[in-house]
C-alpha positions as MATLAB code, in Angstrom:
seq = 'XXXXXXXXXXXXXXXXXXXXXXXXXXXXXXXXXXXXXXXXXXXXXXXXXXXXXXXXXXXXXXXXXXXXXXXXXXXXXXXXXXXXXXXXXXXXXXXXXXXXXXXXXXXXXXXXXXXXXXXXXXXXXXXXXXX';
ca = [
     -11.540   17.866  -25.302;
     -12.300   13.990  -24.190;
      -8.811   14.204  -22.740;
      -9.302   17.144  -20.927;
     -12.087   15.821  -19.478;
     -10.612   12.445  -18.465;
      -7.547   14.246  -16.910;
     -10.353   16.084  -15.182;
     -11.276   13.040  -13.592;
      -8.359   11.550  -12.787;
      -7.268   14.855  -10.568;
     -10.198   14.754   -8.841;
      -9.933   11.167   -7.860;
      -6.428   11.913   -6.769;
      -7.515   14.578   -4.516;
     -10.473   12.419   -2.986;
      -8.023    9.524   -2.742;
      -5.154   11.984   -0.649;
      -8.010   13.294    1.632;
      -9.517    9.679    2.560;
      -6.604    7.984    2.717;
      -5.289   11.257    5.020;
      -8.423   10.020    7.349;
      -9.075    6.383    7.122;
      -6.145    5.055    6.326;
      -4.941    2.188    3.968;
      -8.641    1.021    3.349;
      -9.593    3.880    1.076;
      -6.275    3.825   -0.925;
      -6.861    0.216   -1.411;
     -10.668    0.488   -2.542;
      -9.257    3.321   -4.583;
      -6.379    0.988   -6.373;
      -9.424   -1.787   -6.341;
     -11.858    0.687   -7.898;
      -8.949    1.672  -10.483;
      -8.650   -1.515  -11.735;
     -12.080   -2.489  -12.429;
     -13.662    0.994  -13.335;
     -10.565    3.240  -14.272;
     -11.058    6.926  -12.700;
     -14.494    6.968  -11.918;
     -13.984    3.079   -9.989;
     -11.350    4.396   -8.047;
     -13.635    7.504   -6.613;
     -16.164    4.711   -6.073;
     -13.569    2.691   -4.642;
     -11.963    4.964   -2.416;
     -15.220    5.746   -0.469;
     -16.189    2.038   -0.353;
     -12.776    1.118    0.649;
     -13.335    3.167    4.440;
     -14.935    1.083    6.420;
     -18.102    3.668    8.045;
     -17.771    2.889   11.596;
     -14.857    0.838   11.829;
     -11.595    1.566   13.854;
      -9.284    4.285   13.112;
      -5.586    3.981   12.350;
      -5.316    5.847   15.829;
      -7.385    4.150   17.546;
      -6.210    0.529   16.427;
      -2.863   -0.287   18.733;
      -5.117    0.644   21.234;
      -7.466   -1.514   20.705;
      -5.268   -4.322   19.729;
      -3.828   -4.057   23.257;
      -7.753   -3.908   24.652;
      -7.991   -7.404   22.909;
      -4.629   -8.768   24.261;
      -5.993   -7.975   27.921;
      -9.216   -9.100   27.531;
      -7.888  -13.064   26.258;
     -10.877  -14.098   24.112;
      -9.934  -17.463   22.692;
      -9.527  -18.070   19.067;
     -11.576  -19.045   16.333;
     -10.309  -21.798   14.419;
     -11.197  -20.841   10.566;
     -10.254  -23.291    7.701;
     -10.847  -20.516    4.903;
      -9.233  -17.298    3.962;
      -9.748  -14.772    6.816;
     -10.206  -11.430    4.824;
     -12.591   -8.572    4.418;
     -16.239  -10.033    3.097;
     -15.798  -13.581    4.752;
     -19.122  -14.255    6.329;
     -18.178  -16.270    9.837;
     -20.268  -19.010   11.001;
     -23.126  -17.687   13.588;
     -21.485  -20.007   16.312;
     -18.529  -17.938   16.352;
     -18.423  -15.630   20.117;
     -18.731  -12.082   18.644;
     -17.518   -9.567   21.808;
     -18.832   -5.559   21.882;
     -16.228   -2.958   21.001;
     -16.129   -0.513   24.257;
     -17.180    3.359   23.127;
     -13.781    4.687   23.968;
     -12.289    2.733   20.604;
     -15.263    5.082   18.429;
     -16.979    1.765   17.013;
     -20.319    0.290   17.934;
     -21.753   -0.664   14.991;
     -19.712   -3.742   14.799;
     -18.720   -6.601   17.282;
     -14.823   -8.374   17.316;
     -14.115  -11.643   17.321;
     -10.725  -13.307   16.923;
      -9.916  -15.562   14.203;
      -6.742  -17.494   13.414;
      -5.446  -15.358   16.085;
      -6.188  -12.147   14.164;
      -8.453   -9.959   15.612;
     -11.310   -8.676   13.401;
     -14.400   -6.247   12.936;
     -17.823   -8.156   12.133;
     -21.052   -6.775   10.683;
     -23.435   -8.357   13.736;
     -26.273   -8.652   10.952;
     -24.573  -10.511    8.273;
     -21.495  -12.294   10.218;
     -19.049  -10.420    7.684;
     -15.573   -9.151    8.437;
     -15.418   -5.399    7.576;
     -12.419   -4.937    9.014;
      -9.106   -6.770   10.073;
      -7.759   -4.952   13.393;
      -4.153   -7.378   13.390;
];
């Protein structure tokens, strides 16, 4: 029966995993994988959700905006750590507001190391990395 119920599980998670990753792209799969690894079927349901960023860019949306940010020639933050998602970002950095048409405004950009990247305004955080 325990193995009934765990293959249970596991389905589910696959379906929740296909349908978010069908929507937000490679961020769910990877908190899914993430969650996998740390809390088997039940971390990578967890992990899938927490993996989509809530308000950040869409896969659709993102050459788009990666363009925006070409035109616009913000200059570059020079960063001596690891740029990825959870780096907090020193308040001096120029955080720029992400126009309406692009579907975010929760966030601010910035550009660091020449990558272009999503920031929690509150806690200087990158949420997301655009490119």
């Amino acid at each position: 029966m325990r193995t009934l119920s765990i293959g249970a599980v596991l389905f589910a998670a696959a379906l929740a995993v296909g349908a978010c990753a069908t929507k937000t792209g490679t961020g769910a799969a990877a908190g899914a994988v993430g969650g996998a690894v740390v809390g088997g079927p039940v971390g990578a349901a967890v992990g899938a959700v927490g993996g989509a960023v809530v308000g950040g860019l869409s896969e659709t949306n993102a050459p788009r905006f990666r363009t925006y940010v070409i035109m616009e020639n913000h200059p570059s933050f020079t960063y001596m750590g690891e740029v990825i998602v959870g780096t907090e970002l020193p308040a001096t950095v120029t955080y720029y507001e992400v126009p309406r048409e692009y579907g975010v405004t929760t966030y601010r950009y910035t550009i660091v190391n020449g990558r272009t990247v999503l920031v929690d305004p509150m806690t200087h955080r990158i949420v997301q990395i655009i490119g």
